[in-house]
mmCIF file of the N, C-alpha and C atoms, coordinates in Angstrom:
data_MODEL
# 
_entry.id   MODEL 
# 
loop_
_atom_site.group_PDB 
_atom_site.id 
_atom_site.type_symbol 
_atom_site.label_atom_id 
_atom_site.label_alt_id 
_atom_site.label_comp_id 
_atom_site.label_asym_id 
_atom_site.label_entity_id 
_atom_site.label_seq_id 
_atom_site.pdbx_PDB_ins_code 
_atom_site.Cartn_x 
_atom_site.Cartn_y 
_atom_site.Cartn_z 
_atom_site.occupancy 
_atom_site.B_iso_or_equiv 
_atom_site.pdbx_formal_charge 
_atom_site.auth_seq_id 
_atom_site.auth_comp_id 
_atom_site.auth_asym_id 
_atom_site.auth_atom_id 
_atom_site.pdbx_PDB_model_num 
ATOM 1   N N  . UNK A 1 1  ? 0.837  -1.175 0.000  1.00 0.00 ? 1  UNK A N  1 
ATOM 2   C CA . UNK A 1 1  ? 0.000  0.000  0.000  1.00 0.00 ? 1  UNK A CA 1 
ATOM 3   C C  . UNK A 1 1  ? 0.893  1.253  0.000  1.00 0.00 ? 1  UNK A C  1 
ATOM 4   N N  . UNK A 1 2  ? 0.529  2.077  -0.953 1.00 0.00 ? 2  UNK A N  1 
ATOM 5   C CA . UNK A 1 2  ? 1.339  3.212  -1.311 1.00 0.00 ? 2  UNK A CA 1 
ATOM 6   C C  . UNK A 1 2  ? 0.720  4.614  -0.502 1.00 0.00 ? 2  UNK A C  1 
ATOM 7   N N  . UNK A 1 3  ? 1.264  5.774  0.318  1.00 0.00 ? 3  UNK A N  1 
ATOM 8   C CA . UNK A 1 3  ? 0.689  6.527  0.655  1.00 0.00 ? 3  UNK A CA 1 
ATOM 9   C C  . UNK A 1 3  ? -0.057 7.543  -0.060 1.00 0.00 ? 3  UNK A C  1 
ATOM 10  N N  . UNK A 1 4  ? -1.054 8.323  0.109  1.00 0.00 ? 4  UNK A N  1 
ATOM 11  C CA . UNK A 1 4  ? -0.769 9.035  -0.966 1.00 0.00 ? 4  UNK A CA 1 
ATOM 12  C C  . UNK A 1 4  ? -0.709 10.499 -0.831 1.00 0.00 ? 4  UNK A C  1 
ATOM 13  N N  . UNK A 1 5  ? 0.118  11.221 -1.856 1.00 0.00 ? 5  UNK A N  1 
ATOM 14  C CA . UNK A 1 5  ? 0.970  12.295 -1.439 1.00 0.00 ? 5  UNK A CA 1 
ATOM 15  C C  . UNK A 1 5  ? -0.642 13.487 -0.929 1.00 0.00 ? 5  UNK A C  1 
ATOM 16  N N  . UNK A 1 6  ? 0.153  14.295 0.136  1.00 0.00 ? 6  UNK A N  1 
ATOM 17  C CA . UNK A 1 6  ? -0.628 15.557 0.176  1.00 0.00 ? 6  UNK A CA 1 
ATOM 18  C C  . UNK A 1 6  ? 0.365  16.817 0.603  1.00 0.00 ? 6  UNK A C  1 
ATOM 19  N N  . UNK A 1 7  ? 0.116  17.879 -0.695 1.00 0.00 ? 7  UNK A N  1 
ATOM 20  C CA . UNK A 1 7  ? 0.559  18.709 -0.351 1.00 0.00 ? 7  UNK A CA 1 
ATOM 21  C C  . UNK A 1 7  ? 1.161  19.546 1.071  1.00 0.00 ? 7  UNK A C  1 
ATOM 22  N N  . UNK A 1 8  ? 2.396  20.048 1.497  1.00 0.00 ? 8  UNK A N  1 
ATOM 23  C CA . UNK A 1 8  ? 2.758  20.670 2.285  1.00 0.00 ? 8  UNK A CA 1 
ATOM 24  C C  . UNK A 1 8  ? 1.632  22.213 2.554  1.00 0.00 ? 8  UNK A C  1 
ATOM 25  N N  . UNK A 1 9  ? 1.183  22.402 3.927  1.00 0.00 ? 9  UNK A N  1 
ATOM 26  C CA . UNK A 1 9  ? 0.420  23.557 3.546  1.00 0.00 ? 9  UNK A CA 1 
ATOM 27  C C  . UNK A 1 9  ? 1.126  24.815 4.304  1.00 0.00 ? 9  UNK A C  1 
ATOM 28  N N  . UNK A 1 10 ? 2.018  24.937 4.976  1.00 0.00 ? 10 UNK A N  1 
ATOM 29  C CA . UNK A 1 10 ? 2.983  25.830 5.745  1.00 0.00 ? 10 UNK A CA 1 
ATOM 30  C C  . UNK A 1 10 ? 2.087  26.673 6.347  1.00 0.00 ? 10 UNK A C  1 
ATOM 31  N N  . UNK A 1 11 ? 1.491  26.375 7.642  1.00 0.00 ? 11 UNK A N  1 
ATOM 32  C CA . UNK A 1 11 ? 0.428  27.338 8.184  1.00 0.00 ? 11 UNK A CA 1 
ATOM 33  C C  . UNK A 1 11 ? 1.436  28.608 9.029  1.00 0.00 ? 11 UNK A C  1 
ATOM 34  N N  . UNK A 1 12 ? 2.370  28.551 9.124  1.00 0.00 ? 12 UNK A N  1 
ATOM 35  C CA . UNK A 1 12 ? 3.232  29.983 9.665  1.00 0.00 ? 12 UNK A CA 1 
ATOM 36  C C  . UNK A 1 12 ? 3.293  30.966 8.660  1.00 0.00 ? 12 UNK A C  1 
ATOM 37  N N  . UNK A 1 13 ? 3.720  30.299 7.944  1.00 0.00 ? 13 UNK A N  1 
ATOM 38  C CA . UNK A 1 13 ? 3.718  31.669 6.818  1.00 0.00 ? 13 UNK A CA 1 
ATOM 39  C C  . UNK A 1 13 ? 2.421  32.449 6.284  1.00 0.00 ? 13 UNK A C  1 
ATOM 40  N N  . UNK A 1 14 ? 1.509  31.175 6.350  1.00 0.00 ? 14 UNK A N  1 
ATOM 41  C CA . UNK A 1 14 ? 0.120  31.879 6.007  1.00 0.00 ? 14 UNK A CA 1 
ATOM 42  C C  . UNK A 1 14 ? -0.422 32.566 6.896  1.00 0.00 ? 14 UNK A C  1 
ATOM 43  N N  . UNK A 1 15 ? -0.176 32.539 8.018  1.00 0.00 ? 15 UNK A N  1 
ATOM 44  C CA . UNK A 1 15 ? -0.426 33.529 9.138  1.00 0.00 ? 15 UNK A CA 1 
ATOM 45  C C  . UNK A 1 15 ? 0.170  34.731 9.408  1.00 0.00 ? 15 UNK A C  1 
ATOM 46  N N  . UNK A 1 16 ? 1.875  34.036 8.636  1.00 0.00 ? 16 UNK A N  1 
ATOM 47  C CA . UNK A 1 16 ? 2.773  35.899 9.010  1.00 0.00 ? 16 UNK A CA 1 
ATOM 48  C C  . UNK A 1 16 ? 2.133  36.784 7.492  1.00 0.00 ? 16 UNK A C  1 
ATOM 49  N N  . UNK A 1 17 ? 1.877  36.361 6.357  1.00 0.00 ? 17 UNK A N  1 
ATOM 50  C CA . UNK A 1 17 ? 1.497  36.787 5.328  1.00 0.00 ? 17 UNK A CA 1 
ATOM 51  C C  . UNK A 1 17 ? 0.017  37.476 5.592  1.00 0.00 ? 17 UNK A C  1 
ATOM 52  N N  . UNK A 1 18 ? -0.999 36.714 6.407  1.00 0.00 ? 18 UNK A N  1 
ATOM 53  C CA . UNK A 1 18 ? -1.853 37.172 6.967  1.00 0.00 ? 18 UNK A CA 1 
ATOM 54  C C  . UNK A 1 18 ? -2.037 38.606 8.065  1.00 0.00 ? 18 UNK A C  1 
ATOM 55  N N  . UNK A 1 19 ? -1.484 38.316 9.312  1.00 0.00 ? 19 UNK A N  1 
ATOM 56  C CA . UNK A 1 19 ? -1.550 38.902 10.007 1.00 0.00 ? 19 UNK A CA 1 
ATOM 57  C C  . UNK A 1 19 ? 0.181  39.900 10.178 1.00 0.00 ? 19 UNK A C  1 
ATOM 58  N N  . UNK A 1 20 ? 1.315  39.639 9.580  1.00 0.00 ? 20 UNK A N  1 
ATOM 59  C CA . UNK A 1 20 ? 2.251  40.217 9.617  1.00 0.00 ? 20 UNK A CA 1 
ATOM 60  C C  . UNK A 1 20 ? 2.459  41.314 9.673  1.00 0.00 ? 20 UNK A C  1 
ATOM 61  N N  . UNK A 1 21 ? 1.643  41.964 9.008  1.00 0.00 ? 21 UNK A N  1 
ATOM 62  C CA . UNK A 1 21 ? 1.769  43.682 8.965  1.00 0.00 ? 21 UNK A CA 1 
ATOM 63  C C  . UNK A 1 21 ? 1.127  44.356 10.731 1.00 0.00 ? 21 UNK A C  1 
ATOM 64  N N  . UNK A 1 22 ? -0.230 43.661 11.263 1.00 0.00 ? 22 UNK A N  1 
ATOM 65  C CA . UNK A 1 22 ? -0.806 44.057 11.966 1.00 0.00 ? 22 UNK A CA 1 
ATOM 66  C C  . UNK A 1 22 ? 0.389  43.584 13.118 1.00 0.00 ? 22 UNK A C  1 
ATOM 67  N N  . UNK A 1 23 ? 0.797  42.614 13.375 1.00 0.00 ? 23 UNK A N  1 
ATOM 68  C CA . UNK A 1 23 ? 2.034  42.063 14.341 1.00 0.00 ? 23 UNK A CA 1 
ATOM 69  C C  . UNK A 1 23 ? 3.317  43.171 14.362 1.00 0.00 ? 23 UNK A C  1 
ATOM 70  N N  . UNK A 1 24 ? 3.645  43.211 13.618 1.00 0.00 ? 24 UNK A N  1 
ATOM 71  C CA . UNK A 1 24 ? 4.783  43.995 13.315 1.00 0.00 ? 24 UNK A CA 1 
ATOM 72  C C  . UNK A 1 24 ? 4.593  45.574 13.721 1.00 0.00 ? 24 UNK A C  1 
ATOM 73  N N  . UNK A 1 25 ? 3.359  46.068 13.364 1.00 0.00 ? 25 UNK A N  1 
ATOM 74  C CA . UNK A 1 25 ? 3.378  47.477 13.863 1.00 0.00 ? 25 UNK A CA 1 
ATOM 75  C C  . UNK A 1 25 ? 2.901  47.129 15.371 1.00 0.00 ? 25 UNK A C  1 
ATOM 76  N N  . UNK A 1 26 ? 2.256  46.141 16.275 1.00 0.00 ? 26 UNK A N  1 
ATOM 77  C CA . UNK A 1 26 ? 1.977  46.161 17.394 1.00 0.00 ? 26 UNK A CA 1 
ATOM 78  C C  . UNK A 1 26 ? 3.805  45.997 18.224 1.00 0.00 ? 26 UNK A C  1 
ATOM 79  N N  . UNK A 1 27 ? 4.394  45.039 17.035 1.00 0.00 ? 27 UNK A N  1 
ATOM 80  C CA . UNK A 1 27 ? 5.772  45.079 17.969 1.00 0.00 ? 27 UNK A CA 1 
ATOM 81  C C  . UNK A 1 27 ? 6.536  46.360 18.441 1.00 0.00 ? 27 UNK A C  1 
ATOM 82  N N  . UNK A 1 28 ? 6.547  47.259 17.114 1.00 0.00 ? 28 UNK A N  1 
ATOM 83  C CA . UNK A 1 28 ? 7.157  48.622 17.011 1.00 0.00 ? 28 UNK A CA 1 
ATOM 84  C C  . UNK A 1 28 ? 6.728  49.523 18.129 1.00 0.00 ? 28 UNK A C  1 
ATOM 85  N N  . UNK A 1 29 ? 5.211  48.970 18.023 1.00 0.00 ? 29 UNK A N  1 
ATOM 86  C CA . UNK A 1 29 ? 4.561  50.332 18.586 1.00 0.00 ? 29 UNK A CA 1 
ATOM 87  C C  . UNK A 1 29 ? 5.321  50.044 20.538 1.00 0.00 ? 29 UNK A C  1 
ATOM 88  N N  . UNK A 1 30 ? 5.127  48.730 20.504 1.00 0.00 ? 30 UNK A N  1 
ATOM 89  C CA . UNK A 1 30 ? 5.885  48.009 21.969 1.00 0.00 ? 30 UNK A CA 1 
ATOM 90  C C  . UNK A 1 30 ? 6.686  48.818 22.282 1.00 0.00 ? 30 UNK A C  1 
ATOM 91  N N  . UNK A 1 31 ? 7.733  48.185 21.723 1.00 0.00 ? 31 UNK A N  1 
ATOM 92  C CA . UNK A 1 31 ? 9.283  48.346 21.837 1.00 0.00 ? 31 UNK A CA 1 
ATOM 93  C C  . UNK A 1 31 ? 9.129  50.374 21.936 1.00 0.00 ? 31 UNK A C  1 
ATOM 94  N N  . UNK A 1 32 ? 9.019  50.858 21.265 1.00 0.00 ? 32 UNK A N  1 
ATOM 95  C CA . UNK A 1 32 ? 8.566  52.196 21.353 1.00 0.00 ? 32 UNK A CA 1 
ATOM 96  C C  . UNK A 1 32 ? 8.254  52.641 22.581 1.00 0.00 ? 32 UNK A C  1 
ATOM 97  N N  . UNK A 1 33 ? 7.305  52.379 22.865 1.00 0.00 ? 33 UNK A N  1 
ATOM 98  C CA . UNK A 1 33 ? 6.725  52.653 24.491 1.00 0.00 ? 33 UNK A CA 1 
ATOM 99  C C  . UNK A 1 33 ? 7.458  52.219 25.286 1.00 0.00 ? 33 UNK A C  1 
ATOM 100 N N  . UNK A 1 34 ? 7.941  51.096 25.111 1.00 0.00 ? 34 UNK A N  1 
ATOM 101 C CA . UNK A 1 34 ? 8.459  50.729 26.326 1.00 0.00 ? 34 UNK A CA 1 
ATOM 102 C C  . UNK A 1 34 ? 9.637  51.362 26.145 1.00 0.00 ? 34 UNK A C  1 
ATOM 103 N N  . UNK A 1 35 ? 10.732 51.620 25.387 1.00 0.00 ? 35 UNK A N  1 
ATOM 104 C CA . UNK A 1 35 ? 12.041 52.560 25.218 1.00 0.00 ? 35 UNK A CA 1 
ATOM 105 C C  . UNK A 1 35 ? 11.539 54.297 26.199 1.00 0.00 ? 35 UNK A C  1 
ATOM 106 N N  . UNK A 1 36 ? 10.623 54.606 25.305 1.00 0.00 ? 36 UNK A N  1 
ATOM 107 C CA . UNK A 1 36 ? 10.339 55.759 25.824 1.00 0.00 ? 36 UNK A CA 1 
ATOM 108 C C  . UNK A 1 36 ? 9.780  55.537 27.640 1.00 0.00 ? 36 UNK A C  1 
ATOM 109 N N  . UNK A 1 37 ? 9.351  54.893 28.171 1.00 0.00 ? 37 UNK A N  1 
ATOM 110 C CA . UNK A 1 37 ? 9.104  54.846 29.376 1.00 0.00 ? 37 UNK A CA 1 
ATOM 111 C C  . UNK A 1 37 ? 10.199 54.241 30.554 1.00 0.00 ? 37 UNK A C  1 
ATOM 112 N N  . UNK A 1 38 ? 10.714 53.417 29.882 1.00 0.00 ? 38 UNK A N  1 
ATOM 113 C CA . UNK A 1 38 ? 12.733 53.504 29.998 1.00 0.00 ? 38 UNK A CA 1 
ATOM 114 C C  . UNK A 1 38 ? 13.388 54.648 30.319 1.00 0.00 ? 38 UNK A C  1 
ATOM 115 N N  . UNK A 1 39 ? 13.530 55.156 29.215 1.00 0.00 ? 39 UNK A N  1 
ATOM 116 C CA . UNK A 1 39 ? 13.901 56.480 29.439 1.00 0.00 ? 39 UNK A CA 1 
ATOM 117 C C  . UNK A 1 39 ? 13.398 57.937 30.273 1.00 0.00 ? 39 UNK A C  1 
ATOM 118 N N  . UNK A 1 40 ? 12.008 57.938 30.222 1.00 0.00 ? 40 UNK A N  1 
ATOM 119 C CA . UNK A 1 40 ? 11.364 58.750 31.699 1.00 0.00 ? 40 UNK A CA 1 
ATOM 120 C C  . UNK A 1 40 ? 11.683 58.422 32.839 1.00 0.00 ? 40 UNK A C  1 
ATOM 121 N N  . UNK A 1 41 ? 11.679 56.686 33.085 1.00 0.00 ? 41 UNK A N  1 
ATOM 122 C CA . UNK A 1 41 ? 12.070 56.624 34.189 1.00 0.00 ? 41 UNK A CA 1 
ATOM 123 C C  . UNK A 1 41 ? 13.137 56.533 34.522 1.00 0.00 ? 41 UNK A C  1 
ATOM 124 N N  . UNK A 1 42 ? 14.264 56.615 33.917 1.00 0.00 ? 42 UNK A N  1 
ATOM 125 C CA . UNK A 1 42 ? 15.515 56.913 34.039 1.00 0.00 ? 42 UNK A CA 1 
ATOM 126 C C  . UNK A 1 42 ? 16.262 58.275 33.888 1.00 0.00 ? 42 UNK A C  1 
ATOM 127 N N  . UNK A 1 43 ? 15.091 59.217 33.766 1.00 0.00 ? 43 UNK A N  1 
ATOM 128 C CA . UNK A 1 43 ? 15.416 60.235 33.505 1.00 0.00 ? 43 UNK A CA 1 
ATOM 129 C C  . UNK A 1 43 ? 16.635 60.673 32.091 1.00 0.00 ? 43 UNK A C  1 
ATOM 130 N N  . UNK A 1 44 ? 16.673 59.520 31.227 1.00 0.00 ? 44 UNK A N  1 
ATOM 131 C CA . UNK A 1 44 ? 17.645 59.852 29.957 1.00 0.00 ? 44 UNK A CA 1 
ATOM 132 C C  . UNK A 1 44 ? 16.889 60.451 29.147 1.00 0.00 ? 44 UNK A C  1 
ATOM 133 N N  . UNK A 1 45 ? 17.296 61.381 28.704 1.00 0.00 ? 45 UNK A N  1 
ATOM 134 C CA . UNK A 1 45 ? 16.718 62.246 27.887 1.00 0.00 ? 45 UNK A CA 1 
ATOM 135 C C  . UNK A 1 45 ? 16.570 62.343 26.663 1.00 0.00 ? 45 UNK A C  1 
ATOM 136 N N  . UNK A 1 46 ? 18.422 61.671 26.090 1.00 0.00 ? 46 UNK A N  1 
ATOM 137 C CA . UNK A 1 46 ? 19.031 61.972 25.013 1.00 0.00 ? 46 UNK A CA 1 
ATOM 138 C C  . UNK A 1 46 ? 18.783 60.451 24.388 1.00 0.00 ? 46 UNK A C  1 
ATOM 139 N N  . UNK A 1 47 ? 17.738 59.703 25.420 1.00 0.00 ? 47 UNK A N  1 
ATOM 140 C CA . UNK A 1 47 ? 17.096 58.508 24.781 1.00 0.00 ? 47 UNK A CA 1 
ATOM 141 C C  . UNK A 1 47 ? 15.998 58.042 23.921 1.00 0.00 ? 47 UNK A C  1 
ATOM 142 N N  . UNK A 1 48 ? 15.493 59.278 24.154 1.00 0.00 ? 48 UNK A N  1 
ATOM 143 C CA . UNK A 1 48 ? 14.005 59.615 23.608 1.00 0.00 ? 48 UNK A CA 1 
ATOM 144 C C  . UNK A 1 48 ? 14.040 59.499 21.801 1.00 0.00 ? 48 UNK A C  1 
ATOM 145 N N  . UNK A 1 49 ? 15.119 60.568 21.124 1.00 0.00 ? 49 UNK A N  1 
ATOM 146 C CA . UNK A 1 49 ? 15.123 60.300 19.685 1.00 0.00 ? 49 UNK A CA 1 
ATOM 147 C C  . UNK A 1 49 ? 15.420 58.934 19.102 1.00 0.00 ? 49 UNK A C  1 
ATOM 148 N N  . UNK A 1 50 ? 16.517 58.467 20.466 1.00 0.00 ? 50 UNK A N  1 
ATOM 149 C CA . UNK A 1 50 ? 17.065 56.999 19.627 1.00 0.00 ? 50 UNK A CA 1 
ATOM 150 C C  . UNK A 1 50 ? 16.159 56.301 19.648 1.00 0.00 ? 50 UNK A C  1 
ATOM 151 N N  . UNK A 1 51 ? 14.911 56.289 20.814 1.00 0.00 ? 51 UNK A N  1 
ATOM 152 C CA . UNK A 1 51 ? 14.138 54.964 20.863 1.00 0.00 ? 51 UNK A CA 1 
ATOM 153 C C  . UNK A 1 51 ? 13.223 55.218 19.693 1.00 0.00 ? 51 UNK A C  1 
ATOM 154 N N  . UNK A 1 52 ? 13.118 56.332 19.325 1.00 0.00 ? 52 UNK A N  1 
ATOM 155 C CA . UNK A 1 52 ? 11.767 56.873 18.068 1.00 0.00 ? 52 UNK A CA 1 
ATOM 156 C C  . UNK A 1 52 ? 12.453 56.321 16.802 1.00 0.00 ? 52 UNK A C  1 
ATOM 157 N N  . UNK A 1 53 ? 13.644 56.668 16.883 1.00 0.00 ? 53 UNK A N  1 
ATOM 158 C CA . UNK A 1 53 ? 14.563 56.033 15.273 1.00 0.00 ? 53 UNK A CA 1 
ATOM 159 C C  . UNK A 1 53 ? 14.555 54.271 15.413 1.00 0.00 ? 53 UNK A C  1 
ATOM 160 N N  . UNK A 1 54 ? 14.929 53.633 16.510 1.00 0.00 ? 54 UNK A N  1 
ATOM 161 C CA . UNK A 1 54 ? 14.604 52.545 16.968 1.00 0.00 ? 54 UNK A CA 1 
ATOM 162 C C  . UNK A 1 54 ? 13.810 51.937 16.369 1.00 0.00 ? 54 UNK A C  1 
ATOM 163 N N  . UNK A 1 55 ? 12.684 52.663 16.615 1.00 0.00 ? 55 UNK A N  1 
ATOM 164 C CA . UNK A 1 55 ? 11.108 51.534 16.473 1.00 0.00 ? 55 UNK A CA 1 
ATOM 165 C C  . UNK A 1 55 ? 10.807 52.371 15.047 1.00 0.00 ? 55 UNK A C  1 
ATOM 166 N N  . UNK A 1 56 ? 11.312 53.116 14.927 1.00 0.00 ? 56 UNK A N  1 
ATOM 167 C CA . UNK A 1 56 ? 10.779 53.393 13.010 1.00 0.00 ? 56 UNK A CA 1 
ATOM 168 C C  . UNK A 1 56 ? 12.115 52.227 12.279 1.00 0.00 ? 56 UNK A C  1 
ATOM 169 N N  . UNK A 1 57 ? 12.962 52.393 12.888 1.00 0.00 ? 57 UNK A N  1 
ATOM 170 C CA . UNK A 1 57 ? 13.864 50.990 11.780 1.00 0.00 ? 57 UNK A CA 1 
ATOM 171 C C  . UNK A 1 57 ? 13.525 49.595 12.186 1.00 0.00 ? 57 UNK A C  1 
ATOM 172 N N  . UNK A 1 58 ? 13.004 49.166 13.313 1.00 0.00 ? 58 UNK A N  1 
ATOM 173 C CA . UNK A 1 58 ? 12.129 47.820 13.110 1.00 0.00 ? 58 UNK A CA 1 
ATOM 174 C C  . UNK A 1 58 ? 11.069 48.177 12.636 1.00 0.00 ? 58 UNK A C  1 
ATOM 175 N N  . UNK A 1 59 ? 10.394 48.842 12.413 1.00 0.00 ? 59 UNK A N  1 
ATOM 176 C CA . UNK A 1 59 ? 8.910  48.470 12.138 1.00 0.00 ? 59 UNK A CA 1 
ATOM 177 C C  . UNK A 1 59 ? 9.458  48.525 10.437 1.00 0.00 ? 59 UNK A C  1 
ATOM 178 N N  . UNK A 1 60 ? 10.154 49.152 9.938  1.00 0.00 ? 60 UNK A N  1 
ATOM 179 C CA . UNK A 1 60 ? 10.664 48.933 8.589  1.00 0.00 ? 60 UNK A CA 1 
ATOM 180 C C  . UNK A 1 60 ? 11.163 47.567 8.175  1.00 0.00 ? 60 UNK A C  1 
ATOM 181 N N  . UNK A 1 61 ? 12.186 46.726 9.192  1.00 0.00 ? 61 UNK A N  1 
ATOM 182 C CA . UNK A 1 61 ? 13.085 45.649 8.629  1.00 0.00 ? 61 UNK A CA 1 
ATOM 183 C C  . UNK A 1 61 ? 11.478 44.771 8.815  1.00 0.00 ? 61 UNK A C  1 
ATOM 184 N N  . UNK A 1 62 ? 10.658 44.793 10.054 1.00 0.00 ? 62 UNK A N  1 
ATOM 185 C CA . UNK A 1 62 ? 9.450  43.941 10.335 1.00 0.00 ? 62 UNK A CA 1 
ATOM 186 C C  . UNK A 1 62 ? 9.069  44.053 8.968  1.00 0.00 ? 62 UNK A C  1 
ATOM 187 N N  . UNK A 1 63 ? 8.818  45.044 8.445  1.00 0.00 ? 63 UNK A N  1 
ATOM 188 C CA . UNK A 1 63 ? 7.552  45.149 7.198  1.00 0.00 ? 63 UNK A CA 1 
ATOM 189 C C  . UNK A 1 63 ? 8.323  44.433 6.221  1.00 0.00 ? 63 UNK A C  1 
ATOM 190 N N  . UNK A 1 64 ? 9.313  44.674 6.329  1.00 0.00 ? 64 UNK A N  1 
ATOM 191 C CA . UNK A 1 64 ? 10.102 43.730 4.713  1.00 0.00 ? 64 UNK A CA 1 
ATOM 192 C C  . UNK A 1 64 ? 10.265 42.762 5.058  1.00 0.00 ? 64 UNK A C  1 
ATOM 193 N N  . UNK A 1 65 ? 10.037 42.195 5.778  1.00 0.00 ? 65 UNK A N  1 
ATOM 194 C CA . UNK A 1 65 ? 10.219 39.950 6.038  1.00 0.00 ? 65 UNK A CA 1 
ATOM 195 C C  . UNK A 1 65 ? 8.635  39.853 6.397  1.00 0.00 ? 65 UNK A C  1 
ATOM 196 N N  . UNK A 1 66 ? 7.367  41.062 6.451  1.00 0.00 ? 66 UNK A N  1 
ATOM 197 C CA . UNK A 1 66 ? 6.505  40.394 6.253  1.00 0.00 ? 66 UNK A CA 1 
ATOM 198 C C  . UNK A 1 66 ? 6.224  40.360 4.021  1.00 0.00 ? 66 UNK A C  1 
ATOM 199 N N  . UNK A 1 67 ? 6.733  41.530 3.843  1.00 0.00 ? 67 UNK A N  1 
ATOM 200 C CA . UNK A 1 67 ? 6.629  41.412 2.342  1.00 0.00 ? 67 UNK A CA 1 
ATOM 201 C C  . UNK A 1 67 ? 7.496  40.237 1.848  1.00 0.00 ? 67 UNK A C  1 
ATOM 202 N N  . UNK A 1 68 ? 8.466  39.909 2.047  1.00 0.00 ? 68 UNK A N  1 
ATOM 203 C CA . UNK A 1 68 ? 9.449  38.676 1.835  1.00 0.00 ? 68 UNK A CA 1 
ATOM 204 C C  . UNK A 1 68 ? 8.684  37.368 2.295  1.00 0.00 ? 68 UNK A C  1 
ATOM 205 N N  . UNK A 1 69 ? 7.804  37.034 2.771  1.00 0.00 ? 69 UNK A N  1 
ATOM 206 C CA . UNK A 1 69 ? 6.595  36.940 3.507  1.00 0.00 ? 69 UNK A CA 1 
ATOM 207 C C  . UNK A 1 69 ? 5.792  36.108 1.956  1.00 0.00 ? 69 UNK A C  1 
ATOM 208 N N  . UNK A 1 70 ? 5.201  37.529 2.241  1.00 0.00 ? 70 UNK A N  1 
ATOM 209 C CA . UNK A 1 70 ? 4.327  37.536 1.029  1.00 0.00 ? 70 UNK A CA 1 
ATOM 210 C C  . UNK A 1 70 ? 4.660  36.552 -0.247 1.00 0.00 ? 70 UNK A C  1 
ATOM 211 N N  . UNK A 1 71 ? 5.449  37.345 -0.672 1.00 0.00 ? 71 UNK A N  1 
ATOM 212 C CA . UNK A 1 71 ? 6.020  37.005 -1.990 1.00 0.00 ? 71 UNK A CA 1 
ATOM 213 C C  . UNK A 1 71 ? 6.441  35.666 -2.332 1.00 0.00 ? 71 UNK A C  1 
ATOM 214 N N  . UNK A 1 72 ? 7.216  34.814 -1.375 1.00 0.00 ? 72 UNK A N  1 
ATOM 215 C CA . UNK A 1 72 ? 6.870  33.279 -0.891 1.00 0.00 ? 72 UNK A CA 1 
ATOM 216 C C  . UNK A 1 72 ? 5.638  32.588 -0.824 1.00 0.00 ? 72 UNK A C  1 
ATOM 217 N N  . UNK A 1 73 ? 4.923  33.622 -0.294 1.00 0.00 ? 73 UNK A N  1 
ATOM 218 C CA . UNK A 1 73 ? 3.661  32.842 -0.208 1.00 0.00 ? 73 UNK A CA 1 
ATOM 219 C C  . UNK A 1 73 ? 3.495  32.779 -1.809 1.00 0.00 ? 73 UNK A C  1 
ATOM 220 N N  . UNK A 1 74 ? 3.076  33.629 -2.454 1.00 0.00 ? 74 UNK A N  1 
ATOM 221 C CA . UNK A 1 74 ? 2.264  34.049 -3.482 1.00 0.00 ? 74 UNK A CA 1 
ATOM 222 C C  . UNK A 1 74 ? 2.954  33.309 -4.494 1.00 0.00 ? 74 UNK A C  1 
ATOM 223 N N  . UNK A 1 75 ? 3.979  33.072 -4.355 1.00 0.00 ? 75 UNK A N  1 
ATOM 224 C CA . UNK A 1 75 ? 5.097  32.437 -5.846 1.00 0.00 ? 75 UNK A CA 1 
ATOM 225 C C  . UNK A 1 75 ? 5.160  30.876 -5.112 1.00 0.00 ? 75 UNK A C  1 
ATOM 226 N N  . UNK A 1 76 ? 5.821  30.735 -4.286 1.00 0.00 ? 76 UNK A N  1 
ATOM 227 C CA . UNK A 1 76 ? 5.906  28.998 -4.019 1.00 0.00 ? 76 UNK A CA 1 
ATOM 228 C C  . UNK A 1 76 ? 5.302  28.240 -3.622 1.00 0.00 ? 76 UNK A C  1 
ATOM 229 N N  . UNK A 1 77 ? 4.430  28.647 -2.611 1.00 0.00 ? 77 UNK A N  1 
ATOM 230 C CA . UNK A 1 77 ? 3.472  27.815 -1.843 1.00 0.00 ? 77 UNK A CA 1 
ATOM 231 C C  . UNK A 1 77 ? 2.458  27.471 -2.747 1.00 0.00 ? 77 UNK A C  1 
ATOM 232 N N  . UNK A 1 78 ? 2.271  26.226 -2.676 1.00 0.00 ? 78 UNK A N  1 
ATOM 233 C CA . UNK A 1 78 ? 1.245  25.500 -3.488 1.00 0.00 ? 78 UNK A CA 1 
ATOM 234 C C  . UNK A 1 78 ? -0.036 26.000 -2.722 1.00 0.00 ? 78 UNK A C  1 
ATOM 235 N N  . UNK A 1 79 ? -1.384 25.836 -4.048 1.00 0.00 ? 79 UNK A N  1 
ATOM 236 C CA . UNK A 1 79 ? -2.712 26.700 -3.469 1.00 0.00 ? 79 UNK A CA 1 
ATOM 237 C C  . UNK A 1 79 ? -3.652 25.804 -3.003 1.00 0.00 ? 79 UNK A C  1 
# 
């Protein structure tokens, strides 16, 4: 008795392709707040721009591995 084949269906990716964008800005927006409330309570001051440049360059590299993401999905993954 021979098995018979069934497609691979990669449910991670269909979820980061799915929900990736909405994940990714909740991470930013995190990391953000929490830098900035770091820094109040530490009274650093000169922490405040870095944590804002911070979470604008993840929420950028986030958005391009959810588009890298995508594009996997859409080209290799069988439908």
């Amino acid at each position: 008795m021979v098995p018979e084949y069934v497609p691979p269906t990669y449910p991670v990716l269909k979820f980061i392709a799915a929900q990736g964008m909405n994940i990714s800005i909740a991470l930013s927006l995190g990391c953000g707040v929490a830098g900035l409330l770091i820094a109040y309570a530490l009274q650093l001051w000169f922490l405040v721009p870095a944590v804002i440049v911070g979470a604008a360059i993840l929420m950028g590299l986030l958005a391009s591995y959810v588009e890298l993401v995508r594009v996997i999905v859409d080209t290799m993954v069988p439908r």
